[in-house]
C-alpha positions in Angstrom: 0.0 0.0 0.0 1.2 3.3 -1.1 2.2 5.5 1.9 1.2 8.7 3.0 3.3 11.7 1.8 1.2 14.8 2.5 -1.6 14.6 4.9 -3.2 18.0 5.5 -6.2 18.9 7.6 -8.1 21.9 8.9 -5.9 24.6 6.8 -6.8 28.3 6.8 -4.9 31.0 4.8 -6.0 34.5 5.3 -4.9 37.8 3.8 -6.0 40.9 5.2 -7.6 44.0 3.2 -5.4 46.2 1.1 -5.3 49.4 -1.1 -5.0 46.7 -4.0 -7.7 44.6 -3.5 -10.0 42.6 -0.9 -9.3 40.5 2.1 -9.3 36.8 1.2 -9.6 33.6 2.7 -8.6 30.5 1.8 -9.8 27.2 3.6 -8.4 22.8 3.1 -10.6 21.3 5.1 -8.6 17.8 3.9 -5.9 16.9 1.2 -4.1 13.8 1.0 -1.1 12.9 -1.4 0.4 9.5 -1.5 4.0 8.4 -2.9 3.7 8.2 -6.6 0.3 10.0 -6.7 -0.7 12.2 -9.1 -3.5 15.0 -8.3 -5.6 18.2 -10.7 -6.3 21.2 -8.5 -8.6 22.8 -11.1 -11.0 26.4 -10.7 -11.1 30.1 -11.8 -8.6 32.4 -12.1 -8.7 33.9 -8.6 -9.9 31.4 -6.6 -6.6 30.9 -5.0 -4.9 27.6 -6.6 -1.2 29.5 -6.7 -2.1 30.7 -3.0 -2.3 26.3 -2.7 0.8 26.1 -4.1 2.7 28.2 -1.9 1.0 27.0 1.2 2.1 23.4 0.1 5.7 24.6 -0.9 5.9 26.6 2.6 6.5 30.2 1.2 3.0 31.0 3.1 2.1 30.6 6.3 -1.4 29.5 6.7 -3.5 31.6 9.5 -4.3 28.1 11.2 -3.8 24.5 10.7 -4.9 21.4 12.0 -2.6 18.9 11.1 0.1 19.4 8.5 2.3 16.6 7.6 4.8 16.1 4.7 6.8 13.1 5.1 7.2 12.5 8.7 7.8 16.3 9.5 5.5 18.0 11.4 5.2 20.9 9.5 2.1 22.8 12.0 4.8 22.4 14.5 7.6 24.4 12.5 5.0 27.4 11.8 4.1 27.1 15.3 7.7 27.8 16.2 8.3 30.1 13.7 11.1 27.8 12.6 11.6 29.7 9.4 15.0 27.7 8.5 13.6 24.4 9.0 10.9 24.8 6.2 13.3 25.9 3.9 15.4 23.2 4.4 12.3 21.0 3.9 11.5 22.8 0.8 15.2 22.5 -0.9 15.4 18.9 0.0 11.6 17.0 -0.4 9.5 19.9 -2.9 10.0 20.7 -6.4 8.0 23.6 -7.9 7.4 24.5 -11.6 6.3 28.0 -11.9 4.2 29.7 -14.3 6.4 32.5 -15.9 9.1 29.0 -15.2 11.2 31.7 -13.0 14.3 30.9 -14.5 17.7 32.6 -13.3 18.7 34.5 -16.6 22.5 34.4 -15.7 22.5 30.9 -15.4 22.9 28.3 -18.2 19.6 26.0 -19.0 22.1 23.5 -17.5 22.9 25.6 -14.3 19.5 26.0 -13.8 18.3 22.6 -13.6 21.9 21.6 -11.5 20.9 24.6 -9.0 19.0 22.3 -6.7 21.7 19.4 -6.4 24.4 22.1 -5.7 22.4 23.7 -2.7 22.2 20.1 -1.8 26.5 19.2 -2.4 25.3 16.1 -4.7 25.8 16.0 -7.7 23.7 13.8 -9.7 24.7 14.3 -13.5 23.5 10.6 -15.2 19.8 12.0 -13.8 20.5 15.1 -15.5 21.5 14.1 -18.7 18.3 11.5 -18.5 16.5 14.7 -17.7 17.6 16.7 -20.8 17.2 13.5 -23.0 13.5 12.7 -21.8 12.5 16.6 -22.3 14.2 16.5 -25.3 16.7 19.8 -24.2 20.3 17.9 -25.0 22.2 20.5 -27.4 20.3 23.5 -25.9 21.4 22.7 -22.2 24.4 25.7 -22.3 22.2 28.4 -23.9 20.8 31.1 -21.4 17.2 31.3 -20.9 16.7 34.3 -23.0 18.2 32.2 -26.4 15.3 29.4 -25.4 11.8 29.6 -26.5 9.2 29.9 -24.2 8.2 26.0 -24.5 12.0 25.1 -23.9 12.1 27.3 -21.0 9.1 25.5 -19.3 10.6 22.2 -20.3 14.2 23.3 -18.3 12.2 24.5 -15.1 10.3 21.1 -15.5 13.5 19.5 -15.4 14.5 22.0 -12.6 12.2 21.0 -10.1 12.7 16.9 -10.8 16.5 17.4 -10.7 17.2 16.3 -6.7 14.4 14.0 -6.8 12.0 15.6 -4.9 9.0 13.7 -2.6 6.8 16.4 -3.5 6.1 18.4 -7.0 3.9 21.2 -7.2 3.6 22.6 -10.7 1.6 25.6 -11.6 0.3 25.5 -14.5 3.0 23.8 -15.8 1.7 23.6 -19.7 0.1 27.1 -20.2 2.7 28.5 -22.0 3.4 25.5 -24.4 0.2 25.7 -26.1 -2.3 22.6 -27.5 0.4 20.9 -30.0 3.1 20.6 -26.9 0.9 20.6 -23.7 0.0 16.9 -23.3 3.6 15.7 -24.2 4.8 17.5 -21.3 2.0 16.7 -18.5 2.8 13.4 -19.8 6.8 13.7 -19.3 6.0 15.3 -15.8 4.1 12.5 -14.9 5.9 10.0 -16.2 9.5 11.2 -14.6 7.9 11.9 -11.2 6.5 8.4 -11.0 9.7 7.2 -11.7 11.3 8.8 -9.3 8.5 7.8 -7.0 7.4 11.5 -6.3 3.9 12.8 -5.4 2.1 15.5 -8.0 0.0 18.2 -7.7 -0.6 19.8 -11.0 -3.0 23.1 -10.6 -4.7 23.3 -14.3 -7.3 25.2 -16.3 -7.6 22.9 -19.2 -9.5 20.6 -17.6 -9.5 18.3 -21.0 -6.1 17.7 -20.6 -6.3 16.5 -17.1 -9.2 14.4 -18.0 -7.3 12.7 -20.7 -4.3 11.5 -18.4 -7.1 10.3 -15.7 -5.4 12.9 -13.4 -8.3 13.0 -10.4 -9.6 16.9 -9.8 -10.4 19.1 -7.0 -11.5 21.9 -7.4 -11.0 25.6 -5.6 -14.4 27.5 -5.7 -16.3 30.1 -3.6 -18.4 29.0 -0.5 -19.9 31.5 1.9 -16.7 34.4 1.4 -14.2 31.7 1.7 -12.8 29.9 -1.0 -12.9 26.3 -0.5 -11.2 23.0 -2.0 -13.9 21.0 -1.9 -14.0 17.8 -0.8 -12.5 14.3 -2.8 -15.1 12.2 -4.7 
C-alpha cells in the first residue's frame, strides 16, 4: 500500500484587506497525497490555486492548521515555532515547484539552472540530469541562457529544474500554459511519467480541464463558498 506523503487537515490561509484589493480567505478542510500519486487542482482564475501552491511549498504561512504533515515532518509544529529555517530546508530537499512564468535565473545556463538544486544540496547527480535533458528532449540547448530558449523550452528546463534532486513532493503551476495545445500533453505526460519514476507525489493546478481528463489525473477543485474559498472535498 502506497504511503502517506502529504496529509493536511483543517488549513486556513487569510490575507487581510489592502489598497490593491479585498481581504481573502482561503480554507483545506482535507488533502491527501500518497508516494507516486498524481492529483488536478482545477478552478477560476482567482480562486486561490497558486495561493495552494505556496502554502504546500511553505512560502506561506497558513492563518491556522490542523494537522500538516509532509513526510514524517511535522510541518504545524515548525510554523508554530516560527522555525523559518527548517521549512526551507524542507523545501530545498523534499518539494519541487514549476512555476508559471518558469522563474528561470537569466545568468544561469539551462544547465545551471536545472543543476541549482543538487548544488544547494553538495550532490551532484549528473547521469539524472543528462536523462532529464534527454527525456524533455533539451540535449544540445542545455548551455544556452534562458533568454536564447523559447518559451516552451524554458518550461521544459524548469520542469526538469524542479525533478533534478528528486523531490517527494512536485507542485507545478500551470506547468503547460505556455506550451500551447500541440506541446501541452507531451509534457504533462513527461511530468508524470518522470515523477512516477522517481517515486514523487504531484500536484498539477490546471485550467484545461480536457487535458487533465485525458491523463485520468483525479480533480479538486477551488471555488467560492460563503466568502471563503474552498477545496472541496474528494469524490
Amino acid at each position: 500500500m502506497a504511503s502517506c506523503l502529504l496529509e493536511v487537515r483543517d488549513l486556513r490561509y487569510e490575507r487581510s484587506r489592502t489598497d490593491a484589493g479585498d481581504a481573502f480567505v482561503l480554507e483545506v478542510d482535507e488533502l491527501e497525497l500518497q508516494a507516486g500519486e498524481a492529483i488536478g487542482i482545477v478552478g477560476p482564475s482567482g480562486c486561490g490555486k497558486s495561493t495552494l501552491v505556496d502554502l504546500l511549498a511553505l512560502l506561506r504561512r497558513p492563518a491556522s492548521v490542523g494537522r500538516f504533515r509532509l513526510l514524517d515532518e511535522d510541518l504545524a509544529s515548525l510554523w508554530k515555532r516560527n522555525a523559518l529555517d527548517a521549512c526551507t530546508l524542507l523545501r530545498a530537499v523534499h518539494i519541487g515547484v514549476v512555476l508559471q512564468t518558469g522563474g528561470l535565473l537569466p545568468s544561469l545556463s539551462a544547465r545551471e539552472n536545472i543543476l541549482l538544486p543538487q548544488r544547494l544540496q553538495g550532490r551532484l547527480d549528473l547521469d539524472w540530469l543528462d536523462t532529464l535533458l534527454r527525456m524533455l528532449d533539451l540535449k544540445g540547448l542545455d548551455r544556452r541562457l534562458p533568454a536564447q530558449l523559447s518559451i516552451g523550452q524554458r518550461q521544459r528546463v524548469a520542469v526538469a529544474r524542479a525533478l533534478a534532486h528528486r523531490p517527494a513532493l512536485v507542485l507545478a503551476d500551470e506547468p503547460t500554459a505556455s506550451l500551447g495545445v500541440e506541446h501541452a500533453p507531451a509534457a504533462l505526460d513527461l511530468l508524470l511519467r518522470l515523477a512516477a519514476d522517481s517515486g514523487a507525489a504531484v500536484l498539477v493546478v490546471s485550467h484545461d480541464i480536457p487535458l487533465l481528463e485525458s491523463r485520468r489525473v483525479p480533480m479538486r477543485r477551488c471555488a467560492w463558498q460563503g466568502g471563503a474559498v474552498r477545496l472541496e472535498a474528494a469524490t
